[in-house]
C-alpha positions in Angstrom: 78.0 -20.4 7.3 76.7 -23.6 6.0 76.8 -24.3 2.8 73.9 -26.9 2.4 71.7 -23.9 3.1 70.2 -22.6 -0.1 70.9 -19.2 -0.5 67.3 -18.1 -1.8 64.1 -18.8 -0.4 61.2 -18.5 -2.3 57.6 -17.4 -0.7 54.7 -19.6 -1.9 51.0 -17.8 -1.0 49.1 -20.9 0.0 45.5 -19.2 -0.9 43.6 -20.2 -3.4 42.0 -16.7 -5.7 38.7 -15.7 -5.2 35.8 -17.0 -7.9 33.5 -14.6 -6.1 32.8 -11.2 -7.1 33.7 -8.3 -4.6 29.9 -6.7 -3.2 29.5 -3.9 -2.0 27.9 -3.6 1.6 24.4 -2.7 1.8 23.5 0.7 3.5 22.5 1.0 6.8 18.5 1.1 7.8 17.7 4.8 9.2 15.4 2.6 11.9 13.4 -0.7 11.6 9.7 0.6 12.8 7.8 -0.4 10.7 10.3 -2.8 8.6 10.3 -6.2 8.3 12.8 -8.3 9.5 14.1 -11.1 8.2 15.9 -13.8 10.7 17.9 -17.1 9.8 18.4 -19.7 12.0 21.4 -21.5 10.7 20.6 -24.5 13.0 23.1 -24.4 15.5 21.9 -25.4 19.1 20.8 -22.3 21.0 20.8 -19.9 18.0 17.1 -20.4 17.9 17.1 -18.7 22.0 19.1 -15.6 20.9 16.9 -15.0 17.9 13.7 -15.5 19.9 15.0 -12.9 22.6 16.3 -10.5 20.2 12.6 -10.8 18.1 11.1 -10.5 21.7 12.7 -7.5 22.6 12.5 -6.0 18.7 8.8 -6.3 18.7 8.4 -4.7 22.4 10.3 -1.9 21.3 8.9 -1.6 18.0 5.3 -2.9 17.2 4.7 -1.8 13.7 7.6 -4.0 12.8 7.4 -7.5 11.5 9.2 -10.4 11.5 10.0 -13.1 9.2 11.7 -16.0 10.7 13.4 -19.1 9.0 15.4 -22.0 9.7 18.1 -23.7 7.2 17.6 -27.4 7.5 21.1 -28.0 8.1 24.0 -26.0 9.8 26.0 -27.6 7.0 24.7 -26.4 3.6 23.8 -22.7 2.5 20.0 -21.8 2.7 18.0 -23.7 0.4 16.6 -20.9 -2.7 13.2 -20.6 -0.7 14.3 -19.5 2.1 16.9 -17.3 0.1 14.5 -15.7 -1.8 12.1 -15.2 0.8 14.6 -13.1 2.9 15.1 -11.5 -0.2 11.8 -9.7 0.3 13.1 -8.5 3.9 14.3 -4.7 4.9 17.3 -6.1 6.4 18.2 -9.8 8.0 19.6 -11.2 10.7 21.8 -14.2 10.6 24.7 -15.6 12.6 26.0 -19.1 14.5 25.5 -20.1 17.9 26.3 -22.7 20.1 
């Protein structure tokens, strides 16, 4: 055995703690007729085409439902507090990235 090799390694946990309170997850909707729907566009190219299908086939399937539909004005910073609190108002929302 060498002995240049230390003979106790110590672990180091690289992550940083959380400053954000835990949430809990919001429950399920029992359906979406007559909900309203909240959908964020974070910006990315081509998120805008799957949310304008998936409010397409939504509002086939569902007519009494309505839609609220908003785009961040950059893919880099969170929602400004309009839009925020706007979705707020919504049943559920819809919200992803897309390239």
């Amino acid at each position: 055995m060498n002995d240049k090799l230390p003979r106790e390694l110590k672990l180091l946990d690289p992550t940083a703690p959380s400053s954000m309170p835990g949430t809990d997850i919001s429950a399920r909707l029992s359906g979406v007729e007559g909900k309203n729907i909240g959908m964020l566009d974070n910006g990315k190219p081509n998120f805008d085409i799957l949310l304008s299908t998936l409010e397409e086939l939504l509002l086939d399937r569902y007519p009494s439902t309505s839609v609220t539909r908003r785009r961040k004005p950059t893919v880099a910073a969170p929602a400004p507090e309009e839009i925020r609190a706007e979705l707020l108002g919504c049943d559920s929302v819809i919200t992803g990235l897309g390239d």
